[in-house]
NUKOL-483346 format. One record per atom (N, C-alpha, C, O): x, y, z; residue in three letters. Coordinates in steps of 0.2 Angstrom, whole numbers. Layout:
N
    east   north      up    aa
       X       Y       Z   ALA
...
//
This chain:
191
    east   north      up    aa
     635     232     443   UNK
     641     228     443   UNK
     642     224     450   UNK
     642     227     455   UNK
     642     216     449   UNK
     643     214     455   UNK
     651     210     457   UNK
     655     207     454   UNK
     651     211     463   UNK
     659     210     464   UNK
     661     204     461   UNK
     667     203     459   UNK
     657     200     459   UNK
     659     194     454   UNK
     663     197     448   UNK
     668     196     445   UNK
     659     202     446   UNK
     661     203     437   UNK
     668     207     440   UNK
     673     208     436   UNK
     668     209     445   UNK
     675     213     445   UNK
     681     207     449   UNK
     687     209     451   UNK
     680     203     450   UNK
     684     196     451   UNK
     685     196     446   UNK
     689     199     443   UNK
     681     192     442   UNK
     681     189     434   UNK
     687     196     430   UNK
     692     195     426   UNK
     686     201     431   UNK
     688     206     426   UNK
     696     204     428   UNK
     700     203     424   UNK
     697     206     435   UNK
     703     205     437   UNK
     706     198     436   UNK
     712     197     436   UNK
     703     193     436   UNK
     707     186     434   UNK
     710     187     424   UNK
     715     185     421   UNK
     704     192     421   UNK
     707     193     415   UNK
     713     196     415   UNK
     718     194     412   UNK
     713     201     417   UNK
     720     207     420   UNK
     726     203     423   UNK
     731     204     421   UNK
     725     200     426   UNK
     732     193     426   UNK
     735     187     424   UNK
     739     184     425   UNK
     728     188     419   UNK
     729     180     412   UNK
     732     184     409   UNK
     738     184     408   UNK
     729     188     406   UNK
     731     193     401   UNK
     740     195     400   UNK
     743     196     395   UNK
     742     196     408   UNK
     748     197     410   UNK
     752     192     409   UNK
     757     192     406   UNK
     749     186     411   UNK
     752     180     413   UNK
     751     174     406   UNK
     755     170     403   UNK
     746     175     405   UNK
     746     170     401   UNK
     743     170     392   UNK
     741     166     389   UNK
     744     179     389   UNK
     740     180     386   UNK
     738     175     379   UNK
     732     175     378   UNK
     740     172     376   UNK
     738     167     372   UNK
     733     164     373   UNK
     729     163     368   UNK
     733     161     378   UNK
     728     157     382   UNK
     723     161     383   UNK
     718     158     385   UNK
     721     169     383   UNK
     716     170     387   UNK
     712     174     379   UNK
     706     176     378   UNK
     719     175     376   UNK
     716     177     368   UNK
     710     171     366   UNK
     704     172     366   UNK
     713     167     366   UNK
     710     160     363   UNK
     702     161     365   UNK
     697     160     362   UNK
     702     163     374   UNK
     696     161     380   UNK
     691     169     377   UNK
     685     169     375   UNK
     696     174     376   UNK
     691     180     373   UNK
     687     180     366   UNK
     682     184     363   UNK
     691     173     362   UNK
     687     173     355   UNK
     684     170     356   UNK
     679     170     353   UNK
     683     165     361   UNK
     676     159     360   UNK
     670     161     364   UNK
     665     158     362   UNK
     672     167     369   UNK
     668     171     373   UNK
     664     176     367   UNK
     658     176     367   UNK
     666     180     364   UNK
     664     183     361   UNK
     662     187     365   UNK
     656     187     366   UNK
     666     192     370   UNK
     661     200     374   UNK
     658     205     369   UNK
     660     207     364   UNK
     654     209     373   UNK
     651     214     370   UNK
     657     220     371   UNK
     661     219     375   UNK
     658     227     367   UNK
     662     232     370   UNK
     659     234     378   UNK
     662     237     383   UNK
     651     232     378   UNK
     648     236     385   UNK
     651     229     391   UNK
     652     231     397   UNK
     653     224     388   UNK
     657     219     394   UNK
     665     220     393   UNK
     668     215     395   UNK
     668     224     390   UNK
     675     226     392   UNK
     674     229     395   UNK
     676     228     401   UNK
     670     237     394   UNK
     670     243     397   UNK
     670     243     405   UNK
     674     245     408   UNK
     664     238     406   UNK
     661     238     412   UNK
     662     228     413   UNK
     658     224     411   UNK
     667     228     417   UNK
     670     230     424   UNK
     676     231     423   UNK
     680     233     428   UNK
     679     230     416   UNK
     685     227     413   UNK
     690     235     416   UNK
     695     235     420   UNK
     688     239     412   UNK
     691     246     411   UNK
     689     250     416   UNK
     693     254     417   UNK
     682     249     421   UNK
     683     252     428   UNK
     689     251     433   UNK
     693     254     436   UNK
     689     243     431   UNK
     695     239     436   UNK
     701     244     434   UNK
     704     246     439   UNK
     704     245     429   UNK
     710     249     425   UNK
     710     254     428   UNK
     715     256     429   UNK
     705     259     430   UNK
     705     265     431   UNK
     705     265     437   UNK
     710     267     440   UNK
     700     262     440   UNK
     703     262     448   UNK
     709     260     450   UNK
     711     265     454   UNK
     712     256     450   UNK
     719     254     450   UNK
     724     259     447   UNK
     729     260     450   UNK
     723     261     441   UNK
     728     268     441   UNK
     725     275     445   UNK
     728     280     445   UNK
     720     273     447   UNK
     719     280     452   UNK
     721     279     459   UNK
     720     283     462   UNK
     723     274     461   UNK
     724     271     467   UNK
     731     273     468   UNK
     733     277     472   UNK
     735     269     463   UNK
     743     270     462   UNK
     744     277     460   UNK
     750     280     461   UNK
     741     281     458   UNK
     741     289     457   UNK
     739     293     464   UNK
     743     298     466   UNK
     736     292     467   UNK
     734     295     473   UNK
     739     291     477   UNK
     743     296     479   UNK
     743     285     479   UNK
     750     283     483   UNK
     755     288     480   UNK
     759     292     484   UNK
     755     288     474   UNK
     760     293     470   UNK
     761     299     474   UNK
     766     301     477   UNK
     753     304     474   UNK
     756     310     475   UNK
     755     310     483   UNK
     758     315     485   UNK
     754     306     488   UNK
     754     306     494   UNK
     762     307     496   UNK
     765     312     499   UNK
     764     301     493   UNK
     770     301     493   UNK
     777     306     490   UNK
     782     306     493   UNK
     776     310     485   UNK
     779     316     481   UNK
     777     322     486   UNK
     782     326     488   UNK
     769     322     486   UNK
     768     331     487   UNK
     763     331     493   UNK
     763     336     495   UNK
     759     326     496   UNK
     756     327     500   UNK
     753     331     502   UNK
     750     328     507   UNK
     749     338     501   UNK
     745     344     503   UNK
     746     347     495   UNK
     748     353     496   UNK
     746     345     490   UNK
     747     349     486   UNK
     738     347     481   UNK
     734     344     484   UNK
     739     349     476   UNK
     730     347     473   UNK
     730     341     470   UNK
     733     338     465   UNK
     727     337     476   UNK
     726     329     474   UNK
     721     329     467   UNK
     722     325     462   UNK
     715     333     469   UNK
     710     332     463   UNK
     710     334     458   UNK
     707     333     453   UNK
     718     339     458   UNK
     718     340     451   UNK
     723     334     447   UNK
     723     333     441   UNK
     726     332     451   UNK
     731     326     447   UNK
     726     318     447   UNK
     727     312     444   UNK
     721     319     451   UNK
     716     312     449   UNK
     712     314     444   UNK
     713     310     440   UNK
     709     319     443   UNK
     704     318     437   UNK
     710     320     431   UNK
     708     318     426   UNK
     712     322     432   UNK
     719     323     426   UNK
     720     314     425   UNK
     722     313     419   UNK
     720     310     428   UNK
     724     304     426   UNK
     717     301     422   UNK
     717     299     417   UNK
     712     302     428   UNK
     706     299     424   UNK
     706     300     417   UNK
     706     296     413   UNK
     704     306     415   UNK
     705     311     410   UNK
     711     306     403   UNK
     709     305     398   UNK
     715     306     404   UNK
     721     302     399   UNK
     721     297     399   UNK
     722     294     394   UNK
     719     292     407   UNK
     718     286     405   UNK
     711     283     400   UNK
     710     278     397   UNK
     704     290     401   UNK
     700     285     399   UNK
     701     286     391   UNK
     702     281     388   UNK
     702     293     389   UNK
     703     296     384   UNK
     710     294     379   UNK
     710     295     373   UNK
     716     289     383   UNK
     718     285     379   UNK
     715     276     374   UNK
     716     273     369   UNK
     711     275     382   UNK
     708     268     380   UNK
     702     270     375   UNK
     701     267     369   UNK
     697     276     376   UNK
     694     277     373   UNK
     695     278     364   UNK
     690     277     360   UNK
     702     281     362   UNK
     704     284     357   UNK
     708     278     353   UNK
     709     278     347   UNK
     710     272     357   UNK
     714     267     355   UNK
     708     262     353   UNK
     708     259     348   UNK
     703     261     357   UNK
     696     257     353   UNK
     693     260     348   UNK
     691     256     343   UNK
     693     264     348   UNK
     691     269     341   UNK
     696     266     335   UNK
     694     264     329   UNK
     702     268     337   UNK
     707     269     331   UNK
     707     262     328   UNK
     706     261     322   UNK
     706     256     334   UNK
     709     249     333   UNK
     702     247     329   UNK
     703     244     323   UNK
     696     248     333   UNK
     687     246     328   UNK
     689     248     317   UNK
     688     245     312   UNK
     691     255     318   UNK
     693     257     311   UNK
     698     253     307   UNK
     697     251     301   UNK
     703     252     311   UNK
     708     248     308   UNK
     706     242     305   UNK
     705     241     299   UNK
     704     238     311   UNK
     703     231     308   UNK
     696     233     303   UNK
     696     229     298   UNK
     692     237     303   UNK
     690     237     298   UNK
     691     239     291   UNK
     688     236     286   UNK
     695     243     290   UNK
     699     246     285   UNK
     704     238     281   UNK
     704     237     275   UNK
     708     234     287   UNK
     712     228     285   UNK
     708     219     283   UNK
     711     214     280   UNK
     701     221     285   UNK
     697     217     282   UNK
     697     210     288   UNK
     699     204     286   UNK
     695     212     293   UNK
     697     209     297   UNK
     692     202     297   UNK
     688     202     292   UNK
     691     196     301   UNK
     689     189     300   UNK
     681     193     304   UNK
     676     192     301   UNK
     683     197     312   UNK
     678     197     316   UNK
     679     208     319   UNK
     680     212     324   UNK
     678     208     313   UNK
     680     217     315   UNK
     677     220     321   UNK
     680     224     325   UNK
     669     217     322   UNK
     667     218     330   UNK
     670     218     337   UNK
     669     221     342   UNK
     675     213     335   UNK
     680     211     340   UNK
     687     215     342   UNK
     691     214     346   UNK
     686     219     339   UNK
     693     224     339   UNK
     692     228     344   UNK
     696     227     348   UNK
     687     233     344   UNK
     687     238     352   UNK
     688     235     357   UNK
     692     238     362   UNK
     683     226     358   UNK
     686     223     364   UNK
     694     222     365   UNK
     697     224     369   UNK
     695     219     360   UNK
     701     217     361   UNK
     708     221     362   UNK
     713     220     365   UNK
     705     228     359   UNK
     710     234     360   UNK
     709     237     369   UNK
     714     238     373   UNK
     704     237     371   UNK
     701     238     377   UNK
     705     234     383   UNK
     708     236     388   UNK
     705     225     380   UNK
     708     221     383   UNK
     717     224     385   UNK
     720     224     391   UNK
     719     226     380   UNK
     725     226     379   UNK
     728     232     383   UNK
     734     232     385   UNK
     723     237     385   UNK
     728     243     388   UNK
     726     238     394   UNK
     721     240     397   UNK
     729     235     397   UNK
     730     230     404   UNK
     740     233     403   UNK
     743     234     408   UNK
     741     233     398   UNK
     747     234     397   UNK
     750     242     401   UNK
     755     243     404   UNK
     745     245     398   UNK
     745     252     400   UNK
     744     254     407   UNK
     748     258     409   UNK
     739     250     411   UNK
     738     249     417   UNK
     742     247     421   UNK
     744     251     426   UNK
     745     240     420   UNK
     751     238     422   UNK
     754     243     424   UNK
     753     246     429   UNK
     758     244     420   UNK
     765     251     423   UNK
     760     253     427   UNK
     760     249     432   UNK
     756     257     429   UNK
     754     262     434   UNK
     754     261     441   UNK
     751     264     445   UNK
     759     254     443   UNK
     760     250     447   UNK
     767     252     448   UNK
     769     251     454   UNK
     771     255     442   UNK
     776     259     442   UNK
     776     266     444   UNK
     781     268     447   UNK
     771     270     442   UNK
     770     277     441   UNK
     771     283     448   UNK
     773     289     449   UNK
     768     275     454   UNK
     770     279     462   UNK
     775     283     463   UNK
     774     288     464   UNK
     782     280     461   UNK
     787     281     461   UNK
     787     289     461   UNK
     786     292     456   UNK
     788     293     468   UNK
     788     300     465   UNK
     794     304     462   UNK
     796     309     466   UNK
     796     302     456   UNK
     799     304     452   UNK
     795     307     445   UNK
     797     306     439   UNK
     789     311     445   UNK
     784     313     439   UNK
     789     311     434   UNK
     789     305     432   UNK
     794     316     432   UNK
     798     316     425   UNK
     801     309     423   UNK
     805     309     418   UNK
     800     303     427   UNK
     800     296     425   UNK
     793     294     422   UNK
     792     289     419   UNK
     791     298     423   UNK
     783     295     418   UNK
     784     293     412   UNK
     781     289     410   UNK
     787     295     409   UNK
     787     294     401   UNK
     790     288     400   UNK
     788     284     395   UNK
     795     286     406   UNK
     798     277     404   UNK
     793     273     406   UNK
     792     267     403   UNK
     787     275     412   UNK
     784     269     413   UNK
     777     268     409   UNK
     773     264     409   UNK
     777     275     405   UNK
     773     275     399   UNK
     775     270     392   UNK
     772     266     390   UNK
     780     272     391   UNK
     783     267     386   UNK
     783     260     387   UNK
     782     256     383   UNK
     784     259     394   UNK
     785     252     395   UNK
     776     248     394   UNK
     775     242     394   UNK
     772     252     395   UNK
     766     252     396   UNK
     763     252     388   UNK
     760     246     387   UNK
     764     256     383   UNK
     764     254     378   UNK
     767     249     374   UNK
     764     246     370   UNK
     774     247     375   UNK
     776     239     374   UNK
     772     237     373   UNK
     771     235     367   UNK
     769     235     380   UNK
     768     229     382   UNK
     759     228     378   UNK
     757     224     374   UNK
     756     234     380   UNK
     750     235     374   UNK
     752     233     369   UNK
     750     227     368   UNK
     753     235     365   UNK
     756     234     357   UNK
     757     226     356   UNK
     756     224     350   UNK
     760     224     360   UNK
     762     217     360   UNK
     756     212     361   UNK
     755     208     356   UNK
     752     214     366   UNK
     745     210     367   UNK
     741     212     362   UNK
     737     207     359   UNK
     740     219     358   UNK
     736     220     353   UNK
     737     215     346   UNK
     733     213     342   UNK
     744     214     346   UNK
     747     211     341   UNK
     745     204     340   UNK
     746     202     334   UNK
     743     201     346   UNK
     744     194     345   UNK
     735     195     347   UNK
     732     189     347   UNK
     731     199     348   UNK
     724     201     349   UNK
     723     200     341   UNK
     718     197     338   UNK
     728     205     336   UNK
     723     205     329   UNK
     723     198     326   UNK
     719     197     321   UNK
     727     194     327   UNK
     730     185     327   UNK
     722     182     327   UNK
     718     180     323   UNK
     723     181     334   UNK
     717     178     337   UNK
     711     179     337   UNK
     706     176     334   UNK
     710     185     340   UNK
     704     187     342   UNK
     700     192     335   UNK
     694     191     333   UNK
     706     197     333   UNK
     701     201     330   UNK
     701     197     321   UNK
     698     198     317   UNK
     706     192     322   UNK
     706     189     313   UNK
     708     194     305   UNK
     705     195     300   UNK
     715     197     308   UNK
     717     200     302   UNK
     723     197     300   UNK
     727     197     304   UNK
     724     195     292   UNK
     729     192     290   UNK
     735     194     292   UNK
     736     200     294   UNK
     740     187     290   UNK
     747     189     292   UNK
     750     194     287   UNK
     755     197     288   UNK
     747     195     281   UNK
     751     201     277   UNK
     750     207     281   UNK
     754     211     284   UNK
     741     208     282   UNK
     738     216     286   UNK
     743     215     291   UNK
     748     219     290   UNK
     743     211     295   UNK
     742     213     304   UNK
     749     218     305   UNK
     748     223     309   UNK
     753     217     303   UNK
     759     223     305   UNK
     756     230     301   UNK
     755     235     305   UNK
     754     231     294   UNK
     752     239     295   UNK
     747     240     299   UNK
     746     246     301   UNK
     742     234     302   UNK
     737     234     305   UNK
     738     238     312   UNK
     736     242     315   UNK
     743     233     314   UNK
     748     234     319   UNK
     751     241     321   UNK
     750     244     326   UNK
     754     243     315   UNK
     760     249     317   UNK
     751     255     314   UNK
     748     254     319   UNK
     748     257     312   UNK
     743     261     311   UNK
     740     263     318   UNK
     740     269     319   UNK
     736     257     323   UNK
     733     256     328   UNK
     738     261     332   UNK
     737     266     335   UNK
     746     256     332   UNK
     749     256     337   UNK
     754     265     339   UNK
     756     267     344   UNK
     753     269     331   UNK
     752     275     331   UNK
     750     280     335   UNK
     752     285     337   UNK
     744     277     334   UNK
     737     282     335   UNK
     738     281     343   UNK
     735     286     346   UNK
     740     277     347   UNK
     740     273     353   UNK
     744     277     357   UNK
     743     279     363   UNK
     751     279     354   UNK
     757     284     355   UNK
     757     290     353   UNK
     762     294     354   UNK
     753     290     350   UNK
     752     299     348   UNK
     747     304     355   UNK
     749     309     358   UNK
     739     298     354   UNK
     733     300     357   UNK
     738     302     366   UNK
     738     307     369   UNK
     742     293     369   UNK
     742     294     373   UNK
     747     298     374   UNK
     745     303     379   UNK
     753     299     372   UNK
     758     304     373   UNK
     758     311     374   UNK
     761     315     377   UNK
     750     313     368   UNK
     749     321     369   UNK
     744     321     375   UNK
     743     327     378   UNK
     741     316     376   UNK
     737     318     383   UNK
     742     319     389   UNK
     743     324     391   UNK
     746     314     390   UNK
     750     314     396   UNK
     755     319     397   UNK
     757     322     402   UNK
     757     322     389   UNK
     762     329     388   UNK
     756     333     391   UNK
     758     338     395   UNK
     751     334     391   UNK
     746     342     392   UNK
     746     340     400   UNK
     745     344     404   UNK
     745     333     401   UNK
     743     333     409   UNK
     748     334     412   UNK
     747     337     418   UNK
     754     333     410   UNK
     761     334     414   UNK
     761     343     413   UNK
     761     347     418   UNK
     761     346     406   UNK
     761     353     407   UNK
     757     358     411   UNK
     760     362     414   UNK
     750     355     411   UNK
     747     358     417   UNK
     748     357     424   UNK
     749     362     427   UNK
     749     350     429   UNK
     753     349     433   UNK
     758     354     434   UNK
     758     357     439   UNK
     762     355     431   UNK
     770     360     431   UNK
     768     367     432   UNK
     771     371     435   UNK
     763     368     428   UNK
     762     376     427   UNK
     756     379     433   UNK
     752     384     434   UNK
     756     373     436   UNK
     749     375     443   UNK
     754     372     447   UNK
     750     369     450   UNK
     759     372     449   UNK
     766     371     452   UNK
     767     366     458   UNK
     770     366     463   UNK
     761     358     454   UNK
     763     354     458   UNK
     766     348     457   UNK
     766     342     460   UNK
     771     352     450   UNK
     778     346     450   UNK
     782     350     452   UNK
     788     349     453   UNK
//
């Protein structure tokens, strides 16, 4: 991976934010592979919430178990993005989508959403995590939404069950990851 592709990844990551219709449009004409989200798309995401996770606990707890709250985050974030392109690949194919290949990308795209907040997450208040998880969700939901439009090509009857299905599975997967990671941080006594 060369520092280019991880420029480029990050200009998606602030289109996406900034301008996402427009980069909907840029990712359907592009057509990426799932191995060019992954890599440098989804590196970028994880780095960046392991950055604001490590400011986090500096700031909270300082000498308390860094590596156990770093691969814990790794751990939920890759296994949320991981669990939401699965869910989202099945959907659009179950809703009869125009470009069903396009779905894991596009889902993958969308946890920027998710990412985002962890820009929030520093904040050391752990027991506020859940708000900046919802907001993080939101806003996913919202890009996935206008991803199944554009990019993945499922009708306007589908795209809301298509929607509320995906959008389910996104809120369950991540919710019971972050409830276990929050439980064990607590019960190894570094909330």
């Amino acid at each position: 991976m060369s520092p280019q592709s991880f420029l480029d990844a990050l200009r998606r990551c602030v289109r996406l934010v900034g301008r996402s219709d427009d980069e909907w449009n840029i990712v359907a004409a592009e057509k990426p592979t799932i191995g060019e989200a992954i890599f440098p798309f989804s590196v970028l995401g994880l780095v960046v919430s392991l950055v604001l996770t490590l400011v986090g606990i500096l700031l909270r707890s300082g000498d308390k178990s860094i590596l156990v709250e770093l691969v814990s985050q790794v751990v939920v974030d890759a296994g949320t993005v991981a669990a939401f392109a699965a869910v989202s690949g099945l959907v659009a194919r179950r809703f009869d989508a125009v470009r069903p290949a396009m779905a894991e990308v596009a889902a993958i795209y969308s946890c920027v959403g998710i990412w985002m907040t962890s820009a929030l997450g520093f904040i050391p208040v752990p027991a506020l995590g859940w708000l900046w998880y919802l907001m993080g969700v939101v806003y996913t939901g919202y890009l996935w939404m206008r991803a199944l439009d554009v990019v993945v090509g499922v009708a306007g009857e589908s795209r809301t069950r298509a929607m509320i299905a995906s959008g389910a599975a996104l809120v369950i997967v991540a919710g019971v990851l972050r409830g276990v990671r929050y439980a064990v941080l607590v019960g190894m006594g570094v909330y």
